[in-house]
N, C-alpha and C positions, 0 to 999 in steps of 0.2 A: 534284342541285343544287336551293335553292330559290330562288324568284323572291322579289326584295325586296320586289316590292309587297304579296308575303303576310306580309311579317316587319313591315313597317310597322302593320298595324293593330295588333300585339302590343303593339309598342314605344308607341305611344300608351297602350293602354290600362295598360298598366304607370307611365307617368308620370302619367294623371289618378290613378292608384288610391294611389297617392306623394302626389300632392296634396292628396286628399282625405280622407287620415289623421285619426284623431282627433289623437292626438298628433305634430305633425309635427315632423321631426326628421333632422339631417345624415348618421344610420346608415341606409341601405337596406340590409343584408345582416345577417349575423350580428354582435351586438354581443360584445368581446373582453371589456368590463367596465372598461377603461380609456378616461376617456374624450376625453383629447387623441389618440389613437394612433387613435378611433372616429373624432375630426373629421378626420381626415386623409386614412384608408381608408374611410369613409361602411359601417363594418364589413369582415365576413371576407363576400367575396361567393360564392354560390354558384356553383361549377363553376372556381372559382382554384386554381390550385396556388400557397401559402403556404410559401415557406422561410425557416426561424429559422434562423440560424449565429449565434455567438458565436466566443469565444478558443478557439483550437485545445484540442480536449479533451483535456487534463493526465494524463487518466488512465496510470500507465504498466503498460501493457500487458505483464504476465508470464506464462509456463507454466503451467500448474496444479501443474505438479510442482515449481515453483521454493518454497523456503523463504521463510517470514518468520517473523520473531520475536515469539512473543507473553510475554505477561509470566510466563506457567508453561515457555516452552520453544518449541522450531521448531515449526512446522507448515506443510503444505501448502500455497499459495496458494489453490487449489481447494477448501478444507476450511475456509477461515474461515467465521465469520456474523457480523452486523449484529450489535452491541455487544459485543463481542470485546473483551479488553482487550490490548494491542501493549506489546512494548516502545521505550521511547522513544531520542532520540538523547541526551536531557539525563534523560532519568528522570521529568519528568512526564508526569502521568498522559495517555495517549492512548487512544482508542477507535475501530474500525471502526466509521463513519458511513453507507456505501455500498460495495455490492459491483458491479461493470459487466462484464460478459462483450465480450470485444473481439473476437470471431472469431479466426478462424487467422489466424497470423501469422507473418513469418518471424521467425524467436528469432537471439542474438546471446551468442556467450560473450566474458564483458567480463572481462580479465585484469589481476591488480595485482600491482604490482611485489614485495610480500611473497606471493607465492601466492593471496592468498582470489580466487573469482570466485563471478558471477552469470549469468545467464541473463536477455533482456530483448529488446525489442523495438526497433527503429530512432526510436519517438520515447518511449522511457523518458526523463524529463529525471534529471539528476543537478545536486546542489550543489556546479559546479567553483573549482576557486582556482589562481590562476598567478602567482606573484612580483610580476609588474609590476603586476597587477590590483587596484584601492583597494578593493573588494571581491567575494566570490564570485557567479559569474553561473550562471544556471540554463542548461544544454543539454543538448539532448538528447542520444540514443545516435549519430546521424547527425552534428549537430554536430561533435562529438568526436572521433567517425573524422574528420572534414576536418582537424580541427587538428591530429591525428597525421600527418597529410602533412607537416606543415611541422616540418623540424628545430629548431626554435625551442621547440615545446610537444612535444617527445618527451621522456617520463618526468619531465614538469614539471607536468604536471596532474593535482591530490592532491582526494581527497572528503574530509567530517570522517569524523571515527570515533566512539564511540559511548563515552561515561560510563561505560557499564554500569551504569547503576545501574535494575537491571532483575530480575526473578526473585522467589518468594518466599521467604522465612523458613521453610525446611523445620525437619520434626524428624528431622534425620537419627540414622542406628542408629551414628553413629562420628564423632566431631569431624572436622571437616574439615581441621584440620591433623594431625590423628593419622593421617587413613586418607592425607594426601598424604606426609609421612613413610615412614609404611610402605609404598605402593605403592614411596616410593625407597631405602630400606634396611632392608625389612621382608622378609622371607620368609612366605610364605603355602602353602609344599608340607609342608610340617613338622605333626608333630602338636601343638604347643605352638608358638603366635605368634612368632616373632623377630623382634630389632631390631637392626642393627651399628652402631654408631659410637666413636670416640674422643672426641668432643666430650661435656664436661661440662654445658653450657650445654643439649643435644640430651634428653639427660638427663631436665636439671631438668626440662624443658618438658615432656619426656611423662610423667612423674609429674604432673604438674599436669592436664593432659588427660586421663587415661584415666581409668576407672572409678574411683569409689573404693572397688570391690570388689578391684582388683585391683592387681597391682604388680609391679617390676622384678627380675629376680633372674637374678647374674651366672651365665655359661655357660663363658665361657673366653675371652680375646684380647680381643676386641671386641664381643662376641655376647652379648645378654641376652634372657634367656626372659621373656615377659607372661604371668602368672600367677595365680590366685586368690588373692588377702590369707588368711592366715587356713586354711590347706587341709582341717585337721583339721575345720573347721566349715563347710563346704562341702557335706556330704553331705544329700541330699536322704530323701524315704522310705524306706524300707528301705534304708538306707544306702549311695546309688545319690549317686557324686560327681554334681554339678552343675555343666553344661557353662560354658566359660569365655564369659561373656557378647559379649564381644571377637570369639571364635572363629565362635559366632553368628551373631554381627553380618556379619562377614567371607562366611560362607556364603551369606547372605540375600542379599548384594551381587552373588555367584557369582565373587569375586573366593581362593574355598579352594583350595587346588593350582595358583593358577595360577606360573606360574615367569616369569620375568622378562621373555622376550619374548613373553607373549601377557597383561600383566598392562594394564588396562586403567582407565579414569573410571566409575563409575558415572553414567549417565543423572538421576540426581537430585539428584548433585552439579553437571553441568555447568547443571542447571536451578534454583540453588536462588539466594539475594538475592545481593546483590553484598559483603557483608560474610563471606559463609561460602565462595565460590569464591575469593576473595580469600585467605582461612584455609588454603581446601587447594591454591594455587599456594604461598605459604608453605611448605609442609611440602614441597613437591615440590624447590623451588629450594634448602631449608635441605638439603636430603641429597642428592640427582643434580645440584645448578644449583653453577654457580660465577660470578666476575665477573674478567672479563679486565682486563687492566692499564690498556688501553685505554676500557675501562667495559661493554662491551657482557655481558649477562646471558646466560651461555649453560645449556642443560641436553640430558642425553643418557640414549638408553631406547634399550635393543635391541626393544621392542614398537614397531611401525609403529602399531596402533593407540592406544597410550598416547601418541603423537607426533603424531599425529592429536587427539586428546582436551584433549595441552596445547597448541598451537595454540591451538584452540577457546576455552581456557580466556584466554588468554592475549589475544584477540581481542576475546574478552566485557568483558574488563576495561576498554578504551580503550587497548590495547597494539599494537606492532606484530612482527610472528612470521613467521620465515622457517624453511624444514626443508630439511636435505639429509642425503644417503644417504652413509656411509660406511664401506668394508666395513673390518674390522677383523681382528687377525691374531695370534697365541700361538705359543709355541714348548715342542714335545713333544722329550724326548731329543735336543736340540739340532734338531730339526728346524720350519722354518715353514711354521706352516697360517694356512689360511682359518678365521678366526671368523666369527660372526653378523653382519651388516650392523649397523652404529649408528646411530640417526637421532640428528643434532645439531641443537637450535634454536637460534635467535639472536634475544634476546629485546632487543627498546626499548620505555620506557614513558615517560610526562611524569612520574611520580613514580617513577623507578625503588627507590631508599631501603623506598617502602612494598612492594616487593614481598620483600623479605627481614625476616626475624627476627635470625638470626648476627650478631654484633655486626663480626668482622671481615668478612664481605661487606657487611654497610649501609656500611661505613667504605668498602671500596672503591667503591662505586656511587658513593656523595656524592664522594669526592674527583676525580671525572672531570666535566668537560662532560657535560651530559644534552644525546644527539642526539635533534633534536625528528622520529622518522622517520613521515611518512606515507605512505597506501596510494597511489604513483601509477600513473594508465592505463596497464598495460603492451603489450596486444594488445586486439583486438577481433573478434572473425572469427564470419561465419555458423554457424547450425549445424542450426536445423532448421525447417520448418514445423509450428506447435503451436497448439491450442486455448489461446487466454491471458484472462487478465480483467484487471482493476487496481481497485484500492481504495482510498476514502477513509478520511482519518483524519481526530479531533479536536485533531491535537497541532495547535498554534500554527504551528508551520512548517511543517506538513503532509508534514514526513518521518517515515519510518515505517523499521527494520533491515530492508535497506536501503535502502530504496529511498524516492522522495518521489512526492506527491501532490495537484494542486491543484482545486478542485471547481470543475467545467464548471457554468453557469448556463441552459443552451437549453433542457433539460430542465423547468427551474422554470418559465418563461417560457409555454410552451407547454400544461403542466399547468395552472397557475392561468386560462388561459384556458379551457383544455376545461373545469373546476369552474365559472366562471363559465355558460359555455353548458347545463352540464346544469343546474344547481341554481338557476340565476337564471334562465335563457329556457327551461326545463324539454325540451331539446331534447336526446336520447339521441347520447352522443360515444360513436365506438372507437377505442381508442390501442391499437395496436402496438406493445408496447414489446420491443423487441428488444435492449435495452441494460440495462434494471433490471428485475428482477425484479415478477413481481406486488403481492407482498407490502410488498416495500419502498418501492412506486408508493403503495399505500393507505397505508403509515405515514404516506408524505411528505405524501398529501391529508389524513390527519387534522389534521397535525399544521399545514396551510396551511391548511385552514378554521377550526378550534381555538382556531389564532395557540399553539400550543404548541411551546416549546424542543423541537427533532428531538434531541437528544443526551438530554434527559429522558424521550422519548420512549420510542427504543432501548434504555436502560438499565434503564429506570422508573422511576425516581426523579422523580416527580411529587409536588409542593407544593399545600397549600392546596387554594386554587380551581381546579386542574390539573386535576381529576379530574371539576366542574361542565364546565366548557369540553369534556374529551374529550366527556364523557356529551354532550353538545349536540351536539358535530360528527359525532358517529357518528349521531346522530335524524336530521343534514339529509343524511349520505350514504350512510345507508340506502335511502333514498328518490331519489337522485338517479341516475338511468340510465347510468352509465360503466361501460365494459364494455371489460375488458383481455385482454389475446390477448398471452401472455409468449412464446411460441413463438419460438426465436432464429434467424435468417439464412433467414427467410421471403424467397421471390422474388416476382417482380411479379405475375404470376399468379393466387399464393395471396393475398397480399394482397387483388387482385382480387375473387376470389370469397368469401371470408369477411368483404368488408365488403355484398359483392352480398347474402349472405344477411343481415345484419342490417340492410342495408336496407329487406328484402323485409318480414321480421319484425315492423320498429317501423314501419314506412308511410315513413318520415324518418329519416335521419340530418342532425343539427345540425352536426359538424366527426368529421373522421378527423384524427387524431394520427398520424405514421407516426417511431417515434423509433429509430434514426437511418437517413437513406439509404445512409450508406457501409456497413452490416452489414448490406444487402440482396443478397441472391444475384441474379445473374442467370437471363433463361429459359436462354440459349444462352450460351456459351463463348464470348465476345468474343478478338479480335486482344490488347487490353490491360482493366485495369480502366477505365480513362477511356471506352472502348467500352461497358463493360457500366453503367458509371454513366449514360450517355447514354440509355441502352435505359432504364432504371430511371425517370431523372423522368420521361421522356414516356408510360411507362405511369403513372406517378400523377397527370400533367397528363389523358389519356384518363379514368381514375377520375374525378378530379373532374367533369371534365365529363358523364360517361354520367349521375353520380348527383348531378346539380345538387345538387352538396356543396362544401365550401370544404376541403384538403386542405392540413393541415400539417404540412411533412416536419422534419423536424430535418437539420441539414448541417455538416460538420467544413470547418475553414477549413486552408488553407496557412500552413507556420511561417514563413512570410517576412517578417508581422506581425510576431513576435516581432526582429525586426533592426531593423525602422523605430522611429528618434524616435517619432513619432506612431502608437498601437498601436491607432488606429481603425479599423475591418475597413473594406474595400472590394471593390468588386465582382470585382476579377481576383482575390482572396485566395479566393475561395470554391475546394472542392477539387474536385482530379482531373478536374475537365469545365466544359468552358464552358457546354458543355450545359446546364446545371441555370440557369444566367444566362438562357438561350433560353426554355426551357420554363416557368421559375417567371413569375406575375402579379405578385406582392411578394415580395418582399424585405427581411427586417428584420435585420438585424445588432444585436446587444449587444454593449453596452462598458460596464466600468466604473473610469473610473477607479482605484479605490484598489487594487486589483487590479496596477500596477503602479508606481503611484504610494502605495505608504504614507500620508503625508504630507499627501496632498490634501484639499482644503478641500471637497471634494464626496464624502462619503463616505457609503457609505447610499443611494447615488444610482445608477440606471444610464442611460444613454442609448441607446431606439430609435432606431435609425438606419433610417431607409425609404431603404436601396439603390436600390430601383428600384418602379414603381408602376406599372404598365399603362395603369390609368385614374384614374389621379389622379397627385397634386403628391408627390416626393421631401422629406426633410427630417429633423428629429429631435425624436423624444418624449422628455421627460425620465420616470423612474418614482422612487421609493422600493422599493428593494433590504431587504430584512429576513431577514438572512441565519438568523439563530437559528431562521426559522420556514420557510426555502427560500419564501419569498413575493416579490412585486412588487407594488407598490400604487400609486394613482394617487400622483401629486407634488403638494406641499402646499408653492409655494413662500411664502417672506417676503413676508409681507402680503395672504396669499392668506387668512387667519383669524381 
């Protein structure tokens, strides 16, 4: 215990030595660089624990192993980097922005009603649509399970589907309606190319496609051989024929000898623009595809993987594709056997017309109703606990194949204060950033003190005077003391001791960064997480205090926000413990309007919100939001200039 009357002569001498400032002034603590949110908090004081929450982080949260779509082809979640180019839902241009490590989590296989699924986490949000609904509303994976309780939204909740207009402009080694063609009535086991059909039309068209080294020459029935033009003049050196270019081609793919149920897509067809997958679903549907009376577009491949492949293709296109297994049957000397299994798909498109060439299949397509089919929720069920991250994009509506993305703000909020404190009050910050990488933390501060576009950044496509401004902001954060610790799902502990030693080191630390609380381990194995988040603040409230530091934690809020009219965070929304309400001195919530409001007249804008204050008055700062530069800046209202 201490005796007051030995704390009393402190506290005086603390208020004369306030008094007697040169410059006097309503900050006693750490200044944040803003200066109404300063006159409010009189600074960030030494020994506070500081929590920043905002809108529930958007990030949604996938596998590493789950796919995304980039503009060359799938790839890993795990395997992206910062300026990545995506493919889009409408085809413009999109770029990875931010990559965020979310801890373990439990994963969720989200099932639709034409077969495709995903893998995702209970707050993945999705872009839902429901008949009665005037427009689509964002929910999450959790949401969406609740609405499938109710028979009302069973197999009625549809996402968009995707343009396709994504992929690049290969050079591929075989026209893409040639090689879809002959995957569907081409023979590839033979020593000499085949192609079968009746159709004159089938014909012309692959004369016009193929080489124009080479050409059709009849076989017998239906069967014609692809051939050298010209044979006699074919011969290479020492009079060594020259192989049929076609033939080649065919080999390069590893598509030579295969026989019909193991004949397969090549990988750089299913990757290549949307005008030449387009070309080799064409050739697929003009030979194995037919159109039912009904309209629906069907096609049939004894390869499991070739049915797999058109799927996929089919998928890419903005189509919707369903497969089922169908064992098939011949008959020997009167006798019936078992054939090879036949996969059959059942092809809907919004342009069905474009996916054929045959003049009498476009004819049936068009003359039926076009059913407009999409993918709805069909199941949803646990599946595993997995290392996940989630990533931002530049598209405008920040979906990404498939999934969407909106950018958390707590992060920006918190940085440009710690930039302020080192490089303005030359006072050495450590941010633990447990959620953004190292590197992607210093893009973000060049490009906040710089004032330079972060997508220009990323890419590099720097203008003009872009490259005077980096040159500048890298001279003043060269020099400025912040010191980052990327190390993911650090417990309280470590925390502890790695801010103990750079305390020890610079005499002073100015603010500890701790970004975010929920992706902190606990020491001990709590009854639940709201146990372990408990243990968590009051060891960062101890922190701040031993090293009369100001400590500010980042904190994820509750989606319960997201239901109310009014989406300005308040104190029961904070998450998973009340705890962190107990333990924290401030409290600052961000809101930004236009954020859920398009529309709004306040845009560019965000508002501190001071939840709660220990020692001083509740209320709200207004800021200036500068999204191009992930900045916050003081407010400059009407008539303030």
């Amino acid at each position: 215990f201490v005796a007051l009357n030995t704390l009393l002569t402190g506290v005086v001498e603390r208020i004369e030595e306030l008094y007697n400032r040169d410059n006097p002034s309503d900050v006693t603590g750490i200044a944040t660089g803003y200066n109404d949110l300063d006159t409010k908090t009189s600074g960030l004081q030494p020994g506070d624990l500081v929590i920043v929450a905002g809108r529930p982080s958007m990030g949604k949260a996938q596998p590493l192993d789950a796919r995304v779509r980039t503009s060359r082809g799938w790839k890993a979640m795990g395997e992206l980097v910062v300026g990545e180019a995506l493919a889009s839902i409408d085809g413009k241009p999109s770029v990875v922005s931010g990559i965020f490590p979310q801890g373990e989590r439990q994963a969720f296989r989200v099932m639709f009603s034409d077969g495709r699924s995903t893998e995702c986490c209970a707050e993945h949000l999705w872009r839902v649509h429901f008949r009665a609904w005037d427009a689509p509303r964002i929910m999450s994976t959790e949401q969406v399970i609740a609405k499938l309780k109710a028979k009302r939204y069973q197999n009625r909740l549809w996402i968009d589907m995707v343009d396709g207009e994504f992929g690049t402009e290969a050079a591929l080694p075989v026209d893409p309606w040639v090689l879809g063609a002959l995957i569907g009535d081409g023979s590839f086991s033979k020593s000499t190319m085949m192609f079968s059909t009746s159709a004159d039309a089938m014909l012309d068209r692959l004369r016009e496609r193929i080489d124009p080294e080479l050409e059709l020459s009849y076989s017998g029935q239906y069967d014609w051989r692809i051939i050298r033009r010209n044979r006699s003049a074919a011969h290479g050196a020492g009079g060594a024929v020259r192989a049929n270019p076609l033939t080649l081609a065919i080999d390069k793919l590893g598509l030579r000898e295969k026989r019909s149920h193991e004949k397969f897509i090549p990988r750089s067809y299913l990757d290549a623009s949307r005008a030449q997958r387009l070309d080799l679903l064409r050739g697929l549907l003009d030979t194995d595809g037919w159109v039912e009376k009904w309209g629906s577009i069907r096609y049939v491949t004894t390869s499991p993987q070739l049915a797999d492949d058109v799927v996929e293709l089919v998928r890419s296109l903005g189509g919707w594709c369903t497969q089922h297994r169908k064992q098939t049957h011949f008959v020997v000397d009167g006798v019936r056997r078992e054939g090879r299994d036949s996969f059959v798909l059942n092809i809907h498109h919004p342009e069905p017309k474009s996916l054929l060439l045959l003049s009498e299949k476009q004819t049936r397509a068009v003359a039926v109703p076009v059913r407009n089919k999409r993918p709805t929720f069909a199941s949803i069920e646990p599946t595993r606990v997995v290392p996940t991250q989630c990533i931002s994009v530049t598209h405008p509506s920040r979906l990404y194949v498939t999934d969407d993305y909106v950018v958390t703000h707590n992060t920006a909020l918190a940085v440009n204060i710690g930039e302020h404190v080192a490089l303005n009050l030359k006072l050495p910050v450590a941010i633990f950033s447990m959620e953004m990488g190292a590197s992607q933390l210093a893009l973000r501060l060049i490009g906040s003190v710089g004032k330079l576009d972060q997508l220009a950044l990323r890419t590099g496509r720097l203008k003009g005077d872009d490259w005077e401004r980096l040159s500048a902001a890298l001279g003043r954060l060269n020099e400025a003391p912040i010191l980052i610790d990327e190390t993911p799902a650090l417990n309280a502990i470590e925390v502890r001791s790695r801010a103990r030693r750079l305390h020890k080191q610079y005499g002073q630390l100015g603010l500890v960064i701790v970004d975010y609380i929920q992706l902190m381990q606990a020491n001990s194995s709590g009854e639940n997480r709201a146990t372990e988040i408990s243990e968590i603040s009051r060891a960062m409230k101890s922190l701040a205090k031993e090293l009369k530091v100001p400590v500010m934690a980042l904190s994820q809020l509750n989606r319960s926000l997201e239901q109310r009219p009014n989406k300005r965070p308040v104190m029961s929304d904070l998450r998973e413990s009340g705890a962190i309400e107990q333990d924290a001195d401030v409290i600052l919530f961000i809101y930004r309007d236009e954020v859920y409001n398009p529309e709004t007249q306040d845009k560019g804008t965000a508002e501190i919100i001071i939840g709660k204050q220990r020692n001083g008055p509740i209320g709200t700062v207004r800021l200036t939001f500068m999204g191009e530069h992930t900045r916050f800046e003081n407010f400059a209202s009407p008539g303030s200039y």
